[in-house]
ROLO-975852 format. One line per field, with one value per residue (C-alpha): x, y, z; chain; residue number from 0. Coordinates in steps of 0.2 Angstrom, whole numbers, plus 5000, padded with zeros to 4 digits. Layout:
X	X; ... $
Y	Y; ... $
Z	Z; ... $
chain	A; ... $
resi	NUM; ... $
***
This chain:
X	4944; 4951; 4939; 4948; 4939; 4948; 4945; 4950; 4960; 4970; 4973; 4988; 5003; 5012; 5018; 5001; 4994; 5011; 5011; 4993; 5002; 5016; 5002; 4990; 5006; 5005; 4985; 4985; 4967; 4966; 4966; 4971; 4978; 4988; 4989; 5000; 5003; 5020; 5034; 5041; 5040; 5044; 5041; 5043; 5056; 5058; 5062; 5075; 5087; 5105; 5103; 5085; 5075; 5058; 5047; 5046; 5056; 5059; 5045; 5034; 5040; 5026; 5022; 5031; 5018; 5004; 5015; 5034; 5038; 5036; 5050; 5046; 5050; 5065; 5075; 5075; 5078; 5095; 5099; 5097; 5105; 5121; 5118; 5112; 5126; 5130; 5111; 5115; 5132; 5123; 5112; 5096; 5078; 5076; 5082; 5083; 5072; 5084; 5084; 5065; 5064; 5076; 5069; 5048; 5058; 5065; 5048; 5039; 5053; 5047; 5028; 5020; 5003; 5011; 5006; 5014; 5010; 4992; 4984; 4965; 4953; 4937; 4928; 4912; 4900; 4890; 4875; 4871; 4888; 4889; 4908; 4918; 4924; 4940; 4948; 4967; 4978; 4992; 5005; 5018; 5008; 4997; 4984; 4964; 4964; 4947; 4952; 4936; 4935; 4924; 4929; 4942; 4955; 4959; 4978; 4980; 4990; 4989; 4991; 5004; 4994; 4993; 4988; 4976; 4987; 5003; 4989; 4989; 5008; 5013; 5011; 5005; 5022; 5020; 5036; 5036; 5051; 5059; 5044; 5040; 5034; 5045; 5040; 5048; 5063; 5079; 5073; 5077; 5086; 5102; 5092; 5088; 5103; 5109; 5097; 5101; 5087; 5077; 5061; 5053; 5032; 5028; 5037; 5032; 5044; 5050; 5050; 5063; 5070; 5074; 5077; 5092; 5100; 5099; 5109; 5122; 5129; 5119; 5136; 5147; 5135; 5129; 5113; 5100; 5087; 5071; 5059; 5042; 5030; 5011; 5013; 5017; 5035; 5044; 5036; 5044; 5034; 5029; 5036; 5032; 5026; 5008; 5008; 5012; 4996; 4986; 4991; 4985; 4968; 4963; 4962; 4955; 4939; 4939; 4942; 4930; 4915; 4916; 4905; 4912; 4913; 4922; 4936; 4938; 4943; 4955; 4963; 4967; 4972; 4985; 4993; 5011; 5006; 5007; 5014; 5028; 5047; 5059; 5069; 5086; 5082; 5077; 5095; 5103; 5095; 5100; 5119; 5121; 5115; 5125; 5141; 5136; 5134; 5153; 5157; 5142; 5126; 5112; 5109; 5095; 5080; 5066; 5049; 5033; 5016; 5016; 5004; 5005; 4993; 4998; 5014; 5017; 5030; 5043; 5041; 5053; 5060; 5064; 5070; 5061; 5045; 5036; 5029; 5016; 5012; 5000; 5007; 4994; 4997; 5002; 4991; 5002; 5006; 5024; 5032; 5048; 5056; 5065; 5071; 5065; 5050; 5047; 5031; 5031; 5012; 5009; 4998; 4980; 4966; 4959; 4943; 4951; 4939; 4939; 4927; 4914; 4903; 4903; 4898; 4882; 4888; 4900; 4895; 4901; 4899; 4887; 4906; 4908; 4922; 4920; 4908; 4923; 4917; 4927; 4934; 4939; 4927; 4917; 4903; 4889; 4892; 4893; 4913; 4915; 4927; 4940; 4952; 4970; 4976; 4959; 4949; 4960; 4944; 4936; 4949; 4963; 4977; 4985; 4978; 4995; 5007; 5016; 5017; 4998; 4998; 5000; 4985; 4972; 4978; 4975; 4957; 4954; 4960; 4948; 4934; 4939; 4940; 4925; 4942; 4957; 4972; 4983; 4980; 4975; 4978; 4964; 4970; 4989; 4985; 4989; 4976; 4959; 4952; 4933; 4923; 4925; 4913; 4898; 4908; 4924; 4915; 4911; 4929; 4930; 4916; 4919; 4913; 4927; 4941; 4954; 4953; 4964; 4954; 4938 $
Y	4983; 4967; 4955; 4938; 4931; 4924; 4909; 4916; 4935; 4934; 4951; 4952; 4941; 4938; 4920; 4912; 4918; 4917; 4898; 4897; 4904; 4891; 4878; 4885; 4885; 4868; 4867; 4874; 4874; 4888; 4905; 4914; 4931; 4937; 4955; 4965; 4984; 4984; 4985; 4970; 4954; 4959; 4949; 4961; 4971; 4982; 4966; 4958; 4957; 4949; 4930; 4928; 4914; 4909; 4899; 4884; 4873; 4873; 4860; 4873; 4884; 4888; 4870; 4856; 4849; 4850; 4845; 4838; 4837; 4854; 4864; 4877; 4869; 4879; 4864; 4868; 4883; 4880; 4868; 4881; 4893; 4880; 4882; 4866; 4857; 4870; 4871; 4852; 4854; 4870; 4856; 4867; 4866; 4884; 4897; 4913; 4929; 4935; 4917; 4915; 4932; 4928; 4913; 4917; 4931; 4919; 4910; 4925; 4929; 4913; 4914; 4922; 4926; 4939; 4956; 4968; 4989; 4983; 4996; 4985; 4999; 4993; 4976; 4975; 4963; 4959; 4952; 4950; 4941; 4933; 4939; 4949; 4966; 4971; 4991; 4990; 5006; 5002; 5015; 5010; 5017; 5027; 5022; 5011; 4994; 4982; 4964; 4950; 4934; 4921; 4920; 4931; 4924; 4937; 4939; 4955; 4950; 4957; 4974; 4980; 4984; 5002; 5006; 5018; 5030; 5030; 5031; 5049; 5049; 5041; 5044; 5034; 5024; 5021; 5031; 5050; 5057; 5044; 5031; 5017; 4999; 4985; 4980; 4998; 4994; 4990; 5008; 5019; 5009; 5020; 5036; 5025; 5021; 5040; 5041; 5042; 5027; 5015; 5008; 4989; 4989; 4971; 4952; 4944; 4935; 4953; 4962; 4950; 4950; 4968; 4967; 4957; 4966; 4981; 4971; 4971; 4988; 4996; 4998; 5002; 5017; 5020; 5019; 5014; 4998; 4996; 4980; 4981; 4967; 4967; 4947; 4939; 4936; 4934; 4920; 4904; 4896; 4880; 4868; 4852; 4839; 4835; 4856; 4857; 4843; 4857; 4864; 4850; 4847; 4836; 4850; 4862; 4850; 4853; 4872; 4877; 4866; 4875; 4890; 4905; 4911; 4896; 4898; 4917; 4910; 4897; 4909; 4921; 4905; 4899; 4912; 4906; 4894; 4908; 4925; 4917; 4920; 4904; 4896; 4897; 4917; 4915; 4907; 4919; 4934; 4926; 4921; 4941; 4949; 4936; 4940; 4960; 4957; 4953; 4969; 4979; 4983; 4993; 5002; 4986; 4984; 4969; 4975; 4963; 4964; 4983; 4988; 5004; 5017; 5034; 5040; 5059; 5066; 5076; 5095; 5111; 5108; 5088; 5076; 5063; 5053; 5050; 5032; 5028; 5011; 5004; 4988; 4974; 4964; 4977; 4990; 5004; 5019; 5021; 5032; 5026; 5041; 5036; 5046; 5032; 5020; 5005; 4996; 4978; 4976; 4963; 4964; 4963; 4959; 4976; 4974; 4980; 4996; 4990; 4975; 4988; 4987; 4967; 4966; 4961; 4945; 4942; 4931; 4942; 4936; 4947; 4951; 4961; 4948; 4938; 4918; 4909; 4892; 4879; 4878; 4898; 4905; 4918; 4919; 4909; 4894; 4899; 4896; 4914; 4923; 4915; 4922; 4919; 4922; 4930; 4916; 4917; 4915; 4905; 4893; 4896; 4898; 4889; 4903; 4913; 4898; 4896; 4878; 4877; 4888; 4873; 4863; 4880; 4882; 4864; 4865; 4883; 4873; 4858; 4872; 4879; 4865; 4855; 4841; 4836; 4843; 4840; 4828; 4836; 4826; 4822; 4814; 4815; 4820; 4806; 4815; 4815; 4832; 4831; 4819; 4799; 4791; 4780; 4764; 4771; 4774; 4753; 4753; 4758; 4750; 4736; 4722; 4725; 4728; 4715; 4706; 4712; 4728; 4721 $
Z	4763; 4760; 4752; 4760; 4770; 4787; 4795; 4811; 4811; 4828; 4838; 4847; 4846; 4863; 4866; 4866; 4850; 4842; 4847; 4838; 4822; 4824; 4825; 4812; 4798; 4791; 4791; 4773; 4773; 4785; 4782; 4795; 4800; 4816; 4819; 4831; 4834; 4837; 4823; 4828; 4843; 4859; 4875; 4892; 4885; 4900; 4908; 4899; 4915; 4912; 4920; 4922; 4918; 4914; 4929; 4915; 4905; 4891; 4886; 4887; 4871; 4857; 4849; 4861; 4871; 4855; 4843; 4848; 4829; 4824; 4815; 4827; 4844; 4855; 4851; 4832; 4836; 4847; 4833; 4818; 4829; 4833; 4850; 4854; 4860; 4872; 4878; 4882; 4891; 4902; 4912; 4912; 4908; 4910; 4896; 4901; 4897; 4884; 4874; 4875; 4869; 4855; 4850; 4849; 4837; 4826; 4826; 4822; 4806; 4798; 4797; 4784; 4792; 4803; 4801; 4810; 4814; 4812; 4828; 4828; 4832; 4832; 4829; 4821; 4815; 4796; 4800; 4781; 4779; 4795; 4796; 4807; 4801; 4811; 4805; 4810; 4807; 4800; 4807; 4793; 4779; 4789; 4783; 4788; 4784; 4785; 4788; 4786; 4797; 4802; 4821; 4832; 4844; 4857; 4863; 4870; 4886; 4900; 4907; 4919; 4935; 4945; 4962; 4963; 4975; 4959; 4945; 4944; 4944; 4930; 4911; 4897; 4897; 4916; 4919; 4928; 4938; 4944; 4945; 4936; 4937; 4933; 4917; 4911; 4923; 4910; 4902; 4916; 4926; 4925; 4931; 4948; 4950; 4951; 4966; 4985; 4989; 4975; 4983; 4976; 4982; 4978; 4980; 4964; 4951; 4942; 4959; 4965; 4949; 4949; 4968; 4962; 4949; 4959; 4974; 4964; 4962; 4977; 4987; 4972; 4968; 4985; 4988; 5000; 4993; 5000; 4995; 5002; 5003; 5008; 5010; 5027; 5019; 5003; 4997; 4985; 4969; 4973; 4958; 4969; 4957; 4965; 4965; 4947; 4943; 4948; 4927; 4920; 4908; 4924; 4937; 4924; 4922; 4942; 4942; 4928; 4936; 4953; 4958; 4953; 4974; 4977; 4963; 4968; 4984; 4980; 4968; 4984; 4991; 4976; 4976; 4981; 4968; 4954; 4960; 4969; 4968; 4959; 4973; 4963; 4965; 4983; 4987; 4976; 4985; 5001; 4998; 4991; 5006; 5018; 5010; 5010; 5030; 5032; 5028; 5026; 5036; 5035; 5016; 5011; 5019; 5017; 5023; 5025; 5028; 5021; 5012; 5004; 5006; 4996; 4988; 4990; 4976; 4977; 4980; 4977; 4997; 4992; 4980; 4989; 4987; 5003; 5003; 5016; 5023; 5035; 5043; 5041; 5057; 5067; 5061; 5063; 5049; 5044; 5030; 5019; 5009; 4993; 4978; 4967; 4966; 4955; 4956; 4955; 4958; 4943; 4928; 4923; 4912; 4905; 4892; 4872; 4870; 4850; 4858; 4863; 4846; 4846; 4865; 4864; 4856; 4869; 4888; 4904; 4922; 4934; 4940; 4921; 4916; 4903; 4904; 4896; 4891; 4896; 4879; 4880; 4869; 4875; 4864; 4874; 4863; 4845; 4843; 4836; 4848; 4857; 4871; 4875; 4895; 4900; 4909; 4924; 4934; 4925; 4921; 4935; 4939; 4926; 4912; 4911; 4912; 4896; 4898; 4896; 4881; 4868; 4878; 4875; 4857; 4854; 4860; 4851; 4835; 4838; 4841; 4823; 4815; 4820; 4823; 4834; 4825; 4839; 4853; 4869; 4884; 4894; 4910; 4916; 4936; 4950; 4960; 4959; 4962; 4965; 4973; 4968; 4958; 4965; 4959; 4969; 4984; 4987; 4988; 5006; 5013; 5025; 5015; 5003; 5017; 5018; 5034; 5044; 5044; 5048 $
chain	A; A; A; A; A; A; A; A; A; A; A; A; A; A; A; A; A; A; A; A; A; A; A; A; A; A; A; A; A; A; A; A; A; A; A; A; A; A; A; A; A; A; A; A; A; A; A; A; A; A; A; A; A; A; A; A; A; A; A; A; A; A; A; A; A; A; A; A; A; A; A; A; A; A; A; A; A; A; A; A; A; A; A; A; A; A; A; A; A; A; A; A; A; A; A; A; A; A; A; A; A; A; A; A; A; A; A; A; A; A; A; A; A; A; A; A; A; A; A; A; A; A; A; A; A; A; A; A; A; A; A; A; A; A; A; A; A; A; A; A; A; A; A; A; A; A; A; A; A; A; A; A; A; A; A; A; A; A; A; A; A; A; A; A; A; A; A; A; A; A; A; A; A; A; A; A; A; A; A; A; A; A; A; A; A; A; A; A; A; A; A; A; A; A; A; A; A; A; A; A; A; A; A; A; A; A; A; A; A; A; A; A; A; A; A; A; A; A; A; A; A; A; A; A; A; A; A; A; A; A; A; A; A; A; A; A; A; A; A; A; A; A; A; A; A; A; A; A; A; A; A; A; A; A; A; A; A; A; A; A; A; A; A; A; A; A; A; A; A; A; A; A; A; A; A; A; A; A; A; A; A; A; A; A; A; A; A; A; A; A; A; A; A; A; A; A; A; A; A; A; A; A; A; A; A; A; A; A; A; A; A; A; A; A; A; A; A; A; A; A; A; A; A; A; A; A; A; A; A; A; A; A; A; A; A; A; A; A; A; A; A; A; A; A; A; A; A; A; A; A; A; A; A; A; A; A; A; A; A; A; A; A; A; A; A; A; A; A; A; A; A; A; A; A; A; A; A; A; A; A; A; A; A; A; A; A; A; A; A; A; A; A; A; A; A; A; A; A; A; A; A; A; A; A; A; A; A; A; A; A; A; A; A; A; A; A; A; A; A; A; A; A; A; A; A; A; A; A; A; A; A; A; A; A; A; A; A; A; A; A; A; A; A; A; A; A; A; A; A; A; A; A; A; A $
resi	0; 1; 2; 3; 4; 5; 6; 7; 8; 9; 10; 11; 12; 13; 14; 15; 16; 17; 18; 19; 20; 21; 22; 23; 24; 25; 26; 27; 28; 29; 30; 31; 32; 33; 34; 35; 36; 37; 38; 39; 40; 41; 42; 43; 44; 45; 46; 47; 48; 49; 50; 51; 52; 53; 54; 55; 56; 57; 58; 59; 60; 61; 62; 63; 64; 65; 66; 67; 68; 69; 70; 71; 72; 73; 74; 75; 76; 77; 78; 79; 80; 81; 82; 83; 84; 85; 86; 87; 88; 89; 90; 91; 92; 93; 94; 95; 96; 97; 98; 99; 100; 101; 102; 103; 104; 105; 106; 107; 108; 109; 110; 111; 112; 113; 114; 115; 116; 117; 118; 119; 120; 121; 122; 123; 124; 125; 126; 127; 128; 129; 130; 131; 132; 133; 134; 135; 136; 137; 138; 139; 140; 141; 142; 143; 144; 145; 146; 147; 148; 149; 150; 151; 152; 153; 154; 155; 156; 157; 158; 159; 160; 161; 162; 163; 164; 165; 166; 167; 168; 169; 170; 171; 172; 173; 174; 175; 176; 177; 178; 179; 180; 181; 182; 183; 184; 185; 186; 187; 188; 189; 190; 191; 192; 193; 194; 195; 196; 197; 198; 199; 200; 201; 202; 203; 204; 205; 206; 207; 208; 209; 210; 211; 212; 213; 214; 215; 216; 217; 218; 219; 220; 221; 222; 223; 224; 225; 226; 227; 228; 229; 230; 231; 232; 233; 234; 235; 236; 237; 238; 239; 240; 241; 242; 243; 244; 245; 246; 247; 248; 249; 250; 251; 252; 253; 254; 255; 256; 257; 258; 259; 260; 261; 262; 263; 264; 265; 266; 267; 268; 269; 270; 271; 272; 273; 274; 275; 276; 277; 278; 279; 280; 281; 282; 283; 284; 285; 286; 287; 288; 289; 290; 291; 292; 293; 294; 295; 296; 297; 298; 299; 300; 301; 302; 303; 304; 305; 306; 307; 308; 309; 310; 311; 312; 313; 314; 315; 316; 317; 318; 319; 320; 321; 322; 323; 324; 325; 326; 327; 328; 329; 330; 331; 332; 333; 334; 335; 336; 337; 338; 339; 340; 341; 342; 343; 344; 345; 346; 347; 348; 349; 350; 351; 352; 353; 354; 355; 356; 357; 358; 359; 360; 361; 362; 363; 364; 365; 366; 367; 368; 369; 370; 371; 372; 373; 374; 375; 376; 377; 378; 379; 380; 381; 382; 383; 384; 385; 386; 387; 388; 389; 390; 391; 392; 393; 394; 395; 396; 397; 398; 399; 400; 401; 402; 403; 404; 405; 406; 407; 408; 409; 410; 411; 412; 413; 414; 415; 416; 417; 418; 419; 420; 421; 422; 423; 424; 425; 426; 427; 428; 429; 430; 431; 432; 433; 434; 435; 436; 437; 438; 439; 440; 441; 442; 443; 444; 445; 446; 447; 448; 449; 450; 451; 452; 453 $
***
């Protein structure tokens, strides 16, 4: 066992808890410790498609919007990459997947508090020290590790989601035959394509992605496309700007007081605002099939309001999965048969199993989720265990948005610190989102009208 003690020991480094590392770096007087099983960053790999972007600019890297002067902002990073200059001349807030990926790497390369190959297995709890005793493996040397800290900060990520009709389908790494779901896609892309039909069940940001990038070469290799939706239609993200007040530390306030029925509902109801498809795709998609329709038709099909029911795999008479659908509106059955299937049905929020000895000092909902406080701890108050992207409904929709990422790092540091280290804006929205104040409310009555209106 190690006999440092931690301030706070981090499990999990996607963006989110990698920004907390980049922030944590200069405050010498914190120990801390970020562990992450994997040999190396990696952000969506299976999802690294040539030409696609995030949904954010770039603003929202690791530090820029806690701290605009860190050496650890994308700038600095275009700049120490001498790309900097051709950044500016490209005319676009948005990097693409492959550049974002690149640069969290180089962020990761330069902190010293990393730690990775560390598999946490289980989380315990010294009540005669008061400290947090977290047993990694570390699959490098083979060999048990015990790591001591005062708090923990949860960043697991989420995980991709299955339906329940594929789940007995697919294998540990969400591949079998010739189905997947999209965050495998750039690994067995080149098997589908081999295929007589690929099938897309879903119409978020990745399924469109992949939707895309199978367009392209679907007539030069022949084969029939199918993307299926159970939405109404293939809906955009809305990046209006009174929309995107609705990420702000304002409308957070707002979410987080509301009964937990009511946010459940508007989170069915902001979808569009979160699962939605990029406009630039939306066009993109649109101008490819309208030039294929000059020369070509049928071979790509769009199907909405589909929801699917069971997937039937191949047998010794057929190559071909049988995919079964119930249309909502019309609710009538119907059967596509495709030679592959990819699954872009989004991701979850699954419970580590290493939490399970340290439960009963953690807050869940009568829902079994966890009571994420409004400064994302979820320890009923004592400021011991923290979470990254797991209060979406608690919090909102806002909770996997990478521009909001610096904005919950900020507040788990002031948590920590018992101080504001970085400056958390507390009012930037136009809107008022709940009911006006008393002292508003004397506004509108009569009395105070001009006039004309009386």
């Amino acid at each position: 066992m190690s006999h440092l003690i931690y301030d706070f020991i981090a499990i999990g480094l996607g963006p989110f808890n990698l920004g907390l590392a980049c922030l944590s770096q200069p405050l010498h007087n914190l120990k801390t410790l970020f562990l992450e099983r994997k040999a190396q960053f990696e952000w969506h790999p299976g999802m690294l498609i040539s030409d696609s972007t995030l949904q954010t600019p770039f603003f929202s890297d690791l530090v820029t919007m806690a701290d605009p002067t860190s050496s650890f902002s994308f700038l600095n990073y275009l700049k120490q990459k001498g790309r900097l200059y051709p950044f500016y001349i490209r005319e676009s807030f948005y990097p693409s997947r492959k550049e974002y990926n690149d640069y969290c790497s180089w962020a990761a390369s330069q902190l010293e508090n990393i730690r990775f190959q560390q598999e946490v297995c289980s989380v315990t709890y010294d009540e005669q020290q008061g400290l947090y005793v977290i047993t990694a493996f570390d699959t490098g040397n083979k060999r048990k590790i015990a790591y001591l800290a005062r708090r923990l900060v949860l960043g697991t990520g989420t995980n991709p989601y299955i339906p329940a009709c594929a789940c007995a389908l697919l294998d540990q790494n969400l591949t079998a035959g010739n189905i997947t779901h999209t965050s495998r896609y750039i690994f067995e892309k080149s098997k589908f394509q081999h295929c007589k039909s690929v099938t897309i069940v879903g119409s978020g940001q990745s399924a469109a992605e992949v939707f895309y990038d199978l367009l392209q070469d679907c007539d030069q290799r022949n084969y029939q496309l199918n993307w299926v939706t159970r939405s109404s239609h293939f809906f955009p993200l809305d990046l209006s700007k009174l929309t995107l007040e609705l990420t702000s530390p304002d409308y957070a306030d707002y979410f987080y007081g509301l009964s937990d029925a009511t946010r459940q509902t508007l989170l069915q109801i902001q979808r569009p605002l979160y699962k939605g498809i990029n406009d630039s795709l939306i066009r993109n998609i649109y101008h490819r099939l309208y030039e294929r329709s000059i020369e070509q038709t049928g071979r790509v099909r769009l199907l909405t309001n589909s929801e699917l029911q069971e997937i039937s795999p191949p047998d010794q008479h057929s190559d071909q999965y049988d995919l079964h659908f119930r249309h909502i509106e019309q609710n009538r059955n119907y059967r596509i048969s495709s030679g592959a299937v990819i699954l872009g049905t989004g991701y979850h929020y699954t419970e580590p199993q290493f939490l399970k000895p340290v439960s009963g000092r953690i807050r869940y909902l009568p829902s079994g989720k966890f009571d994420v406080d409004r400064y994302y701890s979820i320890d009923g108050g004592r400021g011991e265990i923290f979470v990254q992207n797991a209060e979406l409904h608690t919090h909102g929709f806002m909770a996997p948005d990478l521009g909001m990422g610096c904005y919950r790092n900020a507040c788990i540091l002031r948590q920590i610190c018992g101080q504001d280290i970085y400056l958390t804006e507390k009012h930037i929205a136009f809107q008022e989102f709940g009911t006006p104040p008393a002292v508003h409310e004397q506004a509108y009555q009569a009395d105070h009208l001009p006039e004309i209106f009386q």
